[in-house]
N, C-alpha and C positions, 0 to 999 in steps of 0.2 A: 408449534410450528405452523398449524394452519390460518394463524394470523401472519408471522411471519415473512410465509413467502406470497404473500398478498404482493406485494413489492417485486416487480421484474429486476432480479437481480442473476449476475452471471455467478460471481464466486458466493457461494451460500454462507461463507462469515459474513457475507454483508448484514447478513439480517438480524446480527446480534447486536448492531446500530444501535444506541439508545434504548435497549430493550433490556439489556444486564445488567445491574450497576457494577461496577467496578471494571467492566469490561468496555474502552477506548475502541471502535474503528474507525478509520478514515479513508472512507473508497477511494481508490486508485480510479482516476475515470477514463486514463488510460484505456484504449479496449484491449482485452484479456490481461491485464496485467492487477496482481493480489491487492487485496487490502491490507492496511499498516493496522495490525491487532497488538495492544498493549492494555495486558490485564494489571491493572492496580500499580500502575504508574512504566518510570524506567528504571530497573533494578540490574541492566549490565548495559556494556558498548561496543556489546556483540548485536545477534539478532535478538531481537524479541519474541520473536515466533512464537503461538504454543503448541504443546504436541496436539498433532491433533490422531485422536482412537476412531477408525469407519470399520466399523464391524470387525474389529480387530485388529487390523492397520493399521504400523504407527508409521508416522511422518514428523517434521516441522517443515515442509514444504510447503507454502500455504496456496503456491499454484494446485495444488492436488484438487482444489475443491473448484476449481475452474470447470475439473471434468464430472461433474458428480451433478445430476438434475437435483434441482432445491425439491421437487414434488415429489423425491423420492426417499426424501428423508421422514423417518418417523419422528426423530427424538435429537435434542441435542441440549446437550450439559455440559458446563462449564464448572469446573475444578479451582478454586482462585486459592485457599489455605492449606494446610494441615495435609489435608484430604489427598490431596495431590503425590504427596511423597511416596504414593503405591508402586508410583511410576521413576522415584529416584533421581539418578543422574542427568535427566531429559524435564523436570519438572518444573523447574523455576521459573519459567514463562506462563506458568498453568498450562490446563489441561482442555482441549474440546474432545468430548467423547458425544460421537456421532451414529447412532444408531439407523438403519435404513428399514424400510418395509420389507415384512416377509410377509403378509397373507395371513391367514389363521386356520385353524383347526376345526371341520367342522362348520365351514360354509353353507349357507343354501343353495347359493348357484354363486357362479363367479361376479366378483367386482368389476367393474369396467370404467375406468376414467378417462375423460379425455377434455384435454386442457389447453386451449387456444388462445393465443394475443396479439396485436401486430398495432402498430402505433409508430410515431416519429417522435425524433429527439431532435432538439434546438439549443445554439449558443445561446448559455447565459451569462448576463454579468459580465459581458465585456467591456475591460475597459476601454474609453475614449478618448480618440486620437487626433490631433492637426490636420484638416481639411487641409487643399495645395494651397489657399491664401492666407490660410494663419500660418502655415510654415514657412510659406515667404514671408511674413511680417516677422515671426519667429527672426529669423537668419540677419532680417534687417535690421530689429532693434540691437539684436546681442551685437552687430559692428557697432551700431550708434553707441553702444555703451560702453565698449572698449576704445570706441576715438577711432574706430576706423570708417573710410567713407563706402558706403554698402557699396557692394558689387559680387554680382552673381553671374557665372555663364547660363543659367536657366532665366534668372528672375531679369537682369539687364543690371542698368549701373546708374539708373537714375533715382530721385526722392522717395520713390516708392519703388516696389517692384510691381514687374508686371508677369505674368501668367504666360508663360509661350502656348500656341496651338497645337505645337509640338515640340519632340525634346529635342532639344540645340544638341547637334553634333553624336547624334544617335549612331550608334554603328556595332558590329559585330564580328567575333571570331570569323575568319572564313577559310583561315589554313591553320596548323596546327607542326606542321614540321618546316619551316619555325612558328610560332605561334603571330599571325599577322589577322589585323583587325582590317575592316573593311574602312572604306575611305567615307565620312559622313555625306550623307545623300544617299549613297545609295539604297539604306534601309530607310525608311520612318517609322515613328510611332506617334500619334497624336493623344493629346493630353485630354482624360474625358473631363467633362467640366464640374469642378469640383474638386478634382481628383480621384485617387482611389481608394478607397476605405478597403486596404490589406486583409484586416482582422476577418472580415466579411468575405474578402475575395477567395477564402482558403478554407471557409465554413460553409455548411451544408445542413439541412433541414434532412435526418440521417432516417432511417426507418430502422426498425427492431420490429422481426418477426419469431417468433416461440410455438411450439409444437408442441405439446407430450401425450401419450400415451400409457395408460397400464392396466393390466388386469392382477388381480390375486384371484384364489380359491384355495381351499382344504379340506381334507375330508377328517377322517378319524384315526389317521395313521398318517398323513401327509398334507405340508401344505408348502405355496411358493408363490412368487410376485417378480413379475414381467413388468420390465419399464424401456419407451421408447424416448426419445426426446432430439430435436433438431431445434437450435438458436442459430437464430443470422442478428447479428446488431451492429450496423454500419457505425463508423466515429463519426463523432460532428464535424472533423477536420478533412479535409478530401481524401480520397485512399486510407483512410484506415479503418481498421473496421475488426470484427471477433467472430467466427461461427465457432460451433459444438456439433457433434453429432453423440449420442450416446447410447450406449444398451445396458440394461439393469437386470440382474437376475438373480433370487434369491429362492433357496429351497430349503425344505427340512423333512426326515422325516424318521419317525421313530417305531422300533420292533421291539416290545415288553420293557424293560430297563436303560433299552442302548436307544441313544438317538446320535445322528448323523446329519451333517447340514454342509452349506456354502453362501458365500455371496460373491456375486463377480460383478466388476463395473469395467464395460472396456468404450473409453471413448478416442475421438479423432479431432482436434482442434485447430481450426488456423487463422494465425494474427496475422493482421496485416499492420506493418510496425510506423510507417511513416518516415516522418525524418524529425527528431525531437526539437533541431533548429528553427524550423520552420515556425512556429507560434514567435518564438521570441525576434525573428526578422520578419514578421505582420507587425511587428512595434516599433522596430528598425527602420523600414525602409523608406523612403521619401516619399510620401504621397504623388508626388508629379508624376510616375510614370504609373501607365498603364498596365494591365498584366501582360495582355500580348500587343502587338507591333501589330501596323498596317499589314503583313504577308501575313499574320497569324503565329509568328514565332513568341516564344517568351521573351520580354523583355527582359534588361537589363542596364545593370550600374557602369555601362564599357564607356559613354557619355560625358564631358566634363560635368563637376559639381550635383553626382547622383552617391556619396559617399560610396560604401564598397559591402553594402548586404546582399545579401544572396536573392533572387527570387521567390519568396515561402512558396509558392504557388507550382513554380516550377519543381522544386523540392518534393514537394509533395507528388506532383503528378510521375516524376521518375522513382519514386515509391511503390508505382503500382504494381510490380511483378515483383518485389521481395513479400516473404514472408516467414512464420516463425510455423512450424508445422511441429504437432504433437500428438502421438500417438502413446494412451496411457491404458493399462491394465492394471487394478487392483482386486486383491479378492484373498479370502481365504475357504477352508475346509476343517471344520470341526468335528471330532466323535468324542459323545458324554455316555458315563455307563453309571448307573447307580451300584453301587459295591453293597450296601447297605441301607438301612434306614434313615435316612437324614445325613448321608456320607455319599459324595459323585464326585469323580476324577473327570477330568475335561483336558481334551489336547488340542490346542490350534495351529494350523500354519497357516499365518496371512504373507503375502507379502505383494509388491509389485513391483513393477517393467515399464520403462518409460524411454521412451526416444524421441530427440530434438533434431529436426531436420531446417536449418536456418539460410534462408541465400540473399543476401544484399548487394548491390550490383551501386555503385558512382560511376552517375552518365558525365558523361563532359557538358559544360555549362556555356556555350558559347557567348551567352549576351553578358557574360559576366566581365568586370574591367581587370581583373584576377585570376582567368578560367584556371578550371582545372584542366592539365597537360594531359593525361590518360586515363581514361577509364580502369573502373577495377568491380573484378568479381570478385567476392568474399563469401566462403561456404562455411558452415560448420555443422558438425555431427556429433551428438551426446549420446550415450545410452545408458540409462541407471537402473542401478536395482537394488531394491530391499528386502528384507524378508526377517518375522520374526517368528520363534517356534515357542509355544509357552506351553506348559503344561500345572496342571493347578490340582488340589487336594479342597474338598468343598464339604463342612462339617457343618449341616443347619438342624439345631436340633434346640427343642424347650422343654423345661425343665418345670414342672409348675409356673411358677411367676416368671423365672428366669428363659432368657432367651439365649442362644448364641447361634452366631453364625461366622465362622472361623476359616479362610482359607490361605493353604501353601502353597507354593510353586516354584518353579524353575524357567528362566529365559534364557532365549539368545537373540541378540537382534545383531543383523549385519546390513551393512550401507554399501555400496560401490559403485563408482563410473567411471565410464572412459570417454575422453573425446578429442577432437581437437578443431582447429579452425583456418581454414587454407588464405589465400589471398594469389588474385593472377590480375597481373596488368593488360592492359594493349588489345582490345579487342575491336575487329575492323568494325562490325554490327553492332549496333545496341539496338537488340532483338532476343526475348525471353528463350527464343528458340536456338539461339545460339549461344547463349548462358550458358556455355561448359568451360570447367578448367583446361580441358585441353585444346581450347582455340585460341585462348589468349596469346601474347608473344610474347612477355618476359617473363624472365622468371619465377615459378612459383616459390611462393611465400607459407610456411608454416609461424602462424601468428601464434597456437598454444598448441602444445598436449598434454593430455593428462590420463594417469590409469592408476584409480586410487581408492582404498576402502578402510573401515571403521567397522569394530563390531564392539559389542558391549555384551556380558555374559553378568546374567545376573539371579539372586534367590531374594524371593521375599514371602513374607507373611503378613496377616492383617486378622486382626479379632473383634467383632464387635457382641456386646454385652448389653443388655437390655435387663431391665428389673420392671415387674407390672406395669408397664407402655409409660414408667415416671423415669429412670434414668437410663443414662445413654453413658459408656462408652466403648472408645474406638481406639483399638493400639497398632500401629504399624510396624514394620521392621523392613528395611532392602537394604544389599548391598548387591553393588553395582561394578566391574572391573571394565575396565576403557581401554580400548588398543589406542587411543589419543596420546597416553601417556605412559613414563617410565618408573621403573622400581616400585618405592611404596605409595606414589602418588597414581599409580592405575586405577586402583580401588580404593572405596571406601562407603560408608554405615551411613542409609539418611532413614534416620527414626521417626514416627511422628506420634502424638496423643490428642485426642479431644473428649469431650463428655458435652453432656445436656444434661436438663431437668426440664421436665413437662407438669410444671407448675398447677395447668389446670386439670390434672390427674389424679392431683391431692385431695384427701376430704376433705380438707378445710378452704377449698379454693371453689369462690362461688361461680360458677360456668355461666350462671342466667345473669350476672351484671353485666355494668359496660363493656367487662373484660371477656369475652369466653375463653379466651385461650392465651396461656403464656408462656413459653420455653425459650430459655435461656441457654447459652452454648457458649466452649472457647476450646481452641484448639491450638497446639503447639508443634511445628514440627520443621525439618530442614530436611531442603533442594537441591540438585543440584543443575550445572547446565555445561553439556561436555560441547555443545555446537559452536565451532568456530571455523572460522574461513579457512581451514588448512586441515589434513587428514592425518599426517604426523608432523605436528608443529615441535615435537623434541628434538630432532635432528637436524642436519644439515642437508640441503638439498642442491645438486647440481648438475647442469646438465650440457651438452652439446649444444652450440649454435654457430651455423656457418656467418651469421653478421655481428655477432656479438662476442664471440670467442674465439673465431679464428685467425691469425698472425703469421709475418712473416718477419723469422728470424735473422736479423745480417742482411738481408734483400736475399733469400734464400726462397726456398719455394715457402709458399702457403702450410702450416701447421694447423691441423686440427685441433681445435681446443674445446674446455668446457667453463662456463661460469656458475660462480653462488645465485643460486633460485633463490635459495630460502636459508636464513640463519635459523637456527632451532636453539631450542631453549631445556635443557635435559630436567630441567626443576620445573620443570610449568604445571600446575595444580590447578582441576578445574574449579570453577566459580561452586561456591555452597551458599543456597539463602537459609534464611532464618527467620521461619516467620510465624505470627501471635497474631491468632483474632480472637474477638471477645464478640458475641451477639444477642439480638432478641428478638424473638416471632411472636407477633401480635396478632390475635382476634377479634375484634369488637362487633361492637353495634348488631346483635345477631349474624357475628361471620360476616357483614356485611361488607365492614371495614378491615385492611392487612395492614399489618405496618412490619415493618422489617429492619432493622439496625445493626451495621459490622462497624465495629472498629478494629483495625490493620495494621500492624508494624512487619517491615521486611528490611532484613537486614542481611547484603551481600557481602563478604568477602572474596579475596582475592580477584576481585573484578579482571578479566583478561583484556587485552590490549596491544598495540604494535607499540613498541616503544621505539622511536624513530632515533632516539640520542643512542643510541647504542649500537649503530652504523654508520660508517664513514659516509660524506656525503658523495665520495668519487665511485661508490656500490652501488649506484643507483639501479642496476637491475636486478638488486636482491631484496625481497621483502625483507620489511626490519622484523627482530623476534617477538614472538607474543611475550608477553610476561603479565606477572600477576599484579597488576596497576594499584589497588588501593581497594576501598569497600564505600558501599552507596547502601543510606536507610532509605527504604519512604514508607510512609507512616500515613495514612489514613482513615476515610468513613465514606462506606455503600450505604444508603438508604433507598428504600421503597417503600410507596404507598398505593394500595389499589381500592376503590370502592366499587360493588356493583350489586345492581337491583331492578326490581320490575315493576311498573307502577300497574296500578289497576284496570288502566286500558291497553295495556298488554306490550305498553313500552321498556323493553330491556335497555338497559345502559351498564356501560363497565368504562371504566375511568382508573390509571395507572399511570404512576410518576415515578420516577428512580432518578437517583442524586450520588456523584461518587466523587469524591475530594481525598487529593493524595499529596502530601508536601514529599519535595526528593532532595534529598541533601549528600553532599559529598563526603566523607567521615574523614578519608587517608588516600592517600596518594604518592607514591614512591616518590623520594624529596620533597614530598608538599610542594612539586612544581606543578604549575597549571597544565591542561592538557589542551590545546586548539583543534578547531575545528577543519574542515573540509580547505584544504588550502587550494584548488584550486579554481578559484573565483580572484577578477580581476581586482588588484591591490589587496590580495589576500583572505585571509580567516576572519569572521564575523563572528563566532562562537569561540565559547572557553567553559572550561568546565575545573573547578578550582575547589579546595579543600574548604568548608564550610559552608559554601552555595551549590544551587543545585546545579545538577550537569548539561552541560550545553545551552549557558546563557550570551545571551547578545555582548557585544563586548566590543566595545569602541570609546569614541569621542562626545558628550553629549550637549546638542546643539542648545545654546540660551538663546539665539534671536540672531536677527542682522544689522550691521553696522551700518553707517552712512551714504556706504554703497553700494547696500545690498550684498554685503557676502556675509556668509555663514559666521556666526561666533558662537564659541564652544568655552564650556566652563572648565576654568585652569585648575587643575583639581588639586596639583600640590604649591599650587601659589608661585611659581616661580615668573609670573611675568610673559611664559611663551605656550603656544600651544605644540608639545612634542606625544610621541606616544607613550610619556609617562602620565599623561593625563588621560589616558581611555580607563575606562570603568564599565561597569554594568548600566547597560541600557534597557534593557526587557529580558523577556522570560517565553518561551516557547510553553510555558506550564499553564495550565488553564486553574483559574481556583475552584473551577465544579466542573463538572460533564453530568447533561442531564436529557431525558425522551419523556416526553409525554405520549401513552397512547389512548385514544378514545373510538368506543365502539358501542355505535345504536343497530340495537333491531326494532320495525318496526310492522306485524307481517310479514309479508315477503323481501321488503326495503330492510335493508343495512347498508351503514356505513362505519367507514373504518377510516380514523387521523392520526401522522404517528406524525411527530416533533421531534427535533431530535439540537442541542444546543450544546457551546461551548461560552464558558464566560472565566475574564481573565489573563486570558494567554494572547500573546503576540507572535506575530511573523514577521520575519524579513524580507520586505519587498525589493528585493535585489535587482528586482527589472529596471525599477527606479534610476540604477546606472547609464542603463541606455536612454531613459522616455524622458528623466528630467533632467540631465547633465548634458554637456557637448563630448562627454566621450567619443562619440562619432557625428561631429557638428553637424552636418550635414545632411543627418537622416532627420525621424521625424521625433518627435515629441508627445506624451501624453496633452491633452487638455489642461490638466492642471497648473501647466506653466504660464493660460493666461492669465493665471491668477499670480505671476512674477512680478516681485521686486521692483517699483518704477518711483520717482518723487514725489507720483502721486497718488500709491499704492503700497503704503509702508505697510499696511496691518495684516502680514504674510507673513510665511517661514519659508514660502519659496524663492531662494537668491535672485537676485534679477539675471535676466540672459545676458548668454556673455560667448564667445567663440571660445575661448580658454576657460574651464573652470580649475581653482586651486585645487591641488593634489586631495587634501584633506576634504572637501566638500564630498566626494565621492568614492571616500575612505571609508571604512566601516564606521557609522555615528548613527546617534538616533532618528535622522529625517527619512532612513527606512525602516526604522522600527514601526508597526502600524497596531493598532486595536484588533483581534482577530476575532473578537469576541463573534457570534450567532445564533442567531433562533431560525431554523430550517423546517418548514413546512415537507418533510421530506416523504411523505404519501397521503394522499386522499383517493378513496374510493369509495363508489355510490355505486350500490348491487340491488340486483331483482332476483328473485327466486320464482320462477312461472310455479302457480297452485295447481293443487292432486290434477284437475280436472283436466289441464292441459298437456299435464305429463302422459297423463293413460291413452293420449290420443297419439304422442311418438314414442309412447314405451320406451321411456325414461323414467328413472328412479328419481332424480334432481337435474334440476336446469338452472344453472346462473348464468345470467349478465352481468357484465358490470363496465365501469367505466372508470380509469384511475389515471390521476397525474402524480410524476415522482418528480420531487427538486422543485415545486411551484415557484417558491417564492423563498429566498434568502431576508432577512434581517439583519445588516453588517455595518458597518462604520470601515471595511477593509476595502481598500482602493483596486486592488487586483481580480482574477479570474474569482477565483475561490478561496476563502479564509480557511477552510482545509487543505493544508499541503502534507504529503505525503514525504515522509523523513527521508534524507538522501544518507543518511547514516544517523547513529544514535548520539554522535559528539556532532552532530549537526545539522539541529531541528528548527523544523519551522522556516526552512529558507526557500522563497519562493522563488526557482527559475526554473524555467524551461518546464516549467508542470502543465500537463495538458487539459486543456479547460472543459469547465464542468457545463455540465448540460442539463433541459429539463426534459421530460418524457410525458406524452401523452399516450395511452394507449384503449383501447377497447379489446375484452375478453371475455370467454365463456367459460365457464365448467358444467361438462357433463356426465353423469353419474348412470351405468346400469345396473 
């Protein structure tokens, strides 16, 4: 870990980055919002989540670690085979088991840390956009190429366009009851020259400031560890942005036999959320206008020939007083009593308390040619809580050669929330201070509630068996009962086995060769995963709604009614994996050299799913039922390799690579019908996920070149002569063939440095922006750059169509010319450390003093045209598609650590 959080990172999975093999993250850069963890590939089309253990805490929240300082963690361990089945019907995702500081036993005086950084972040890798005179050249050529004779109300109507000083026919809401625009003249805005680079106008050079604090101490009967921590880390997009506050407290202490402990972590977070539209209308909007207008107002598209985006800028800025407020408590309290000699009974209650306090407010838009008619406040309130009770039977005892260490137990873990979320129109102020539901004038709106819970009651056992430190094994046993489900599909048995052999244990295994060390392992055992979007997914759910259920009978008066929420499914069984690894842990070169090798087979069944064919389409307000969709293998290889050594002038170095490859394949699927992805995206699903391919591939039309006039041709796949959609096929693959981190670390004296790489090679994404930036979807706005490399008589050796006012349906259908290379190599930390010598420490009484200086996200390696080649899954049937994803950033920062 204390390489790890080398790395200013908010959610502490980030730091399992290219540093685990087989374990996938991909930072959300979003601020406050989790990373996308996927251990050893995609094995359901649910969440992925894995459980994560914090001092006995079970979750698959993965916000949970939002609130938790990375500096206060000791320990953290990943569960990816076998091993994992301890944990049952929650396990198929793996497992992160998070261990935090307690302090020790037996201190000489207290530890004191304190850990400081404060640095800025900056857009990277933005893409580029049409200045205002390529966009009028833009707009000009595409008539010339459709035969029409140009004419702009901005640009004019002559052989070229020209540039206004200001925008023709500017004007603005000025009433609203009825909705009446001002008469042109009376507002201006003038055109800055050049235009306005959007992307730029709504990005910020952000600052990130970090705080922590801690002390430990122990004596001989007691020890515990105090932790302080405040993060502020502004977004790079204007108004958004993430703080923490947190307090850490751990104790223990023990009286002869009995010991007694806790951990508590209570923090306070708040998101400031933005507007998600915003980035993807900095690509949209027409360069010509300004942000703001002569009076200082925000401009807008009210203006003839300014198409109809939104202001991002303004978006943003009426962003500034929502936010996402979270107040979290985790923690438990343990008593352990030795019964006997090598025999201790252990009881935990962990659990936590978590509340969502969320307020979004829609100002009215005046410069818009579209305004929005009334404002609205939207509140919403969560409160969740969990809590698991485990109590355990702990048999550690040796036998001559033989080892064992054998434990039983018994659990219960329970889940519940309640919340809902209001909506009120009509308010005279857009003023934070007058943000109440009860100023507004129309009617309040209940948009959800909900008040719902899960528990699971479970016994398990686990034996491990050791022979003279040469063999290993390990036998599990749980069963698991789910309130998710009915009858005999509530409960059921997830067994696991593994062994080893420690080959360089043997006599006959020479230790002093190239080899010293070699143990070999394989492990067998099944999963399961009961987390699905719904709390009782076997029944029918339905409820009261005054806009969706109530009627009047005959023209009689108004009748109270209820509609179908939710269809259930009385048979739904949850997902079981099934999974086999085989491995081997390498010593060489005098321990010099590690090397490390898993091979992986997992195999899901009854994968769960909404099966949308099995409700009418005129139910459209009732979720379709889950069912048990079909079964998914994937089948792979972790490796690692680490060398480190000191040269004779006193140079340390350590050098670590980890390599993880996973094919996913689809086995069964109810009818062998394909399943589609995310439908809503314009002209529909891009993704399909189908019975002997893997799931959630690209799926369209695939582009061969352009014809004589520049438009799109696409390969006729079943030869008929036309291009229809029985010609779409597989275009790409969201699948990477590796995921790989390189880390490296010199000391040299006081000098260290530390380089972590982190890469994906393989996999593609869908540049779906590409709808807006290179189509005329919305003619009128602006364009990526890469259109001036469009289609002309004189400019054939392209794949970009030539500009045109109308593009065919199909160009901007789902087809390969957004499929893009998402491959990468990310320089993803560097840091250069001082450690001040004895002589300077004795003078501030200091134990240790670091400097250092670190950059995160340096420098990308991509061939991917967009923000960032890491896009964060908007579902698991539909990956890899890039919209509306908030863009990534680099970090510089300067920090201390200081040690008393």
């Amino acid at each position: 870990m204390s390489e790890a959080v080398k790395t200013p990172v908010v959610n502490a999975a980030e730091t399992l980055q290219g540093r685990v093999s087989g374990v996938n993250v991909v930072t959300n850069a979003n601020p406050g919002q989790a990373p996308k963890i996927t251990i050893r590939g995609f094995g359901t089309s649910n969440s992925t989540n894995p459980l994560y253990i914090i001092d006995g805490v079970q979750t698959d929240d993965p916000l949970v670690l939002n609130n938790i300082n990375p500096n206060d963690i000791e320990q953290m361990n990943v569960l990816k085979d076998g091993a994992a089945a301890i944990y049952g019907a929650r396990a198929s995702n793996g497992v992160v088991i998070i261990i935090t500081k307690g302090g020790g036993y037996n201190m000489s005086k207290p530890a004191i840390s304190v850990d400081l950084y404060t640095g800025y972040q900056q857009l990277s890798n933005a893409p580029e956009m049409l200045n205002a005179q390529q966009h009028a050249d833009m707009i000009w050529q595409s008539y010339i190429n459709d035969g029409i004779t140009p004419s702009h109300p901005q640009y004019g109507s002559g052989a070229s366009p020209v540039l206004p000083s200001s925008i023709v026919g500017y004007r603005r809401v000025v009433s609203y009851d009825p909705i009446t625009f001002s008469e042109p003249g009376v507002f201006t805005a003038n055109v800055n020259p050049g235009g306005t680079d959007w992307i730029d106008a709504i990005s910020r050079d952000a600052q990130v400031t970090n705080a922590a604090f801690s002390i430990a101490n122990g004596n001989a009967t007691s020890k515990y560890y105090f932790g302080l921590n405040f993060l502020d880390r502004e977004g790079v997009l204007d108004y958004t942005g993430f703080k923490r506050g947190s307090i850490k407290f751990n104790s223990e202490a023990k009286s002869g036999k009995f010991t007694v402990g806790q951990h508590i972590n209570v923090s306070y977070t708040n998101t400031m959320p933005g507007n998600a539209e915003a980035i993807e209308g900095a690509m949209r909007i027409t360069p010509l206008l300004p942000v703001v207008d002569n009076d200082g107002n925000y401009t807008g598209v009210a203006g003839p020939g300014l198409s109809n985006t939104r202001n991002p800028a303004a978006q943003l800025y009426r962003t500034r007083n929502d936010y996402f407020k979270r107040f979290n408590l985790i923690g438990d309290i343990y008593a352990q009593m030795e019964l006997a000699d090598g025999l201790t009974a252990k009881t935990t209650f962990a659990g936590g308390f978590n509340t969502f306090d969320a307020r979004q407010f829609t100002s009215l838009d005046p410069e818009h040619g579209e305004p929005i008619s009334t404002n609205t406040l939207t509140e919403q309130n969560q409160t969740s809580y969990n809590w698991n009770w485990t109590t355990t039977l702990n048999l550690n005892k040796n036998f001559g050669s033989h080892s064992l260490n054998a434990i039983a137990g018994i659990e219960w873990v329970k889940e519940s929330g309640k919340g809902h979320g209001v909506s009120r129109q009509g308010y005279l102020f857009e003023d934070p201070t007058f943000y109440l539901l009860s100023n507004g004038s129309g009617t309040p709106n209940v948009t959800y509630a909900y008040d719902g819970f899960s528990s699971l009651y479970s016994l398990f056992g686990t034996a491990n068996y050791s022979y003279d430190s040469k063999y290993y094994a390990t036998l599990t046993v749980r069963r698991d009962e789910s309130s998710r489900f009915m009858g005999d599909n509530k409960s059921d048995i997830f067994p696991s086995a593994s062994v080893g052999w420690d080959l360089s244990n043997e006599d006959f295994f020479n230790a002093d060769g190239l080899i010293n060390r070699m143990k070999i392992k394989a492990s067998w055992g099944q999963l399961g995963n009961q987390t699905l979007p719904a709390n009782n997914p076997t029944i029918n759910i339905s409820s009261l709604s005054e806009s969706l259920a109530n009627y009047s009978f005959n023209d009689s008066a108004i009748s109270q009614g209820a509609f179908l929420q939710q269809v259930g499914n009385p048979n739904l069984r949850w997902e079981t994996s099934e999974t086999t690894n085989f491995g081997v842990d390498l010593g060489l070169l005098d321990y010099k050299l590690s090397v490390s090798a898993e091979y992986f087979s997992i195999k899901t069944k009854d994968l769960i799913t909404r099966d949308n064919s099995l409700i009418s389409t005129t139910a459209i307000d009732a979720g379709a039922p889950l069912v048990n969709l079909g079964d998914i293998e994937n089948t792979g290889i972790d490796f690692s390799l680490g060398y480190a050594d000191e040269t004779a002038a006193g140079l340390t170095y350590n050098l670590s690579v980890n390599l993880s490859h996973y094919q996913n394949k689809v086995v069964r699927l109810i009818g062998d019908a394909p399943v589609a992805g995310r439908g809503d995206l314009r002209n529909g699903a891009v993704t399909r996920t189908a019975v002997g391919d893997e799931m959630s591939y690209y799926f369209g039309l695939k582009q061969t070149g352009l014809d004589s006039n520049g438009r799109m041709t696409f390969e006729d796949l079943n030869g008929d002569g036309q291009i229809t959609a029985d010609d779409r096929q597989k275009i790409g693959s969201p699948h990477p063939d590796f995921t790989y981190g390189i880390n490296l670390n010199l000391g040299y004296k006081g000098f260290d440095l530390a380089a972590f790489f982190n890469g994906s090679q393989g996999n593609d994404a869908y540049n779906y922006n590409k709808v807006f930036t290179d189509f005329g979807y919305f003619f009128l706005g602006n364009r990526s750059a890469r259109v001036l490399d469009a289609w002309t008589t004189s400019n054939t050796d392209t794949m970009i169509p030539a500009l045109s006012s109308s593009y065919p349906l199909n160009e901007s259908s789902a087809n390969s010319y957004f499929v893009e290379d998402a491959s990468f190599l990310r320089l993803k930390n560097l840091q250069i450390g001082y450690t001040l010598p004895d002589s300077a420490l004795q003078a501030i009484g200091a134990d240790s003093v670091r400097l250092y200086v670190q950059g995160t996200n340096l420098f990308t390696l991509t061939d991917y045209t967009g923000f960032d080649p890491e896009v964060v899954a908007y579902d698991n049937l539909s990956l890899g598609i890039d919209s509306r994803v908030y863009p990534f950033a680099k970090t510089i920062t300067l920090g201390t650590n200081i040690k008393f």
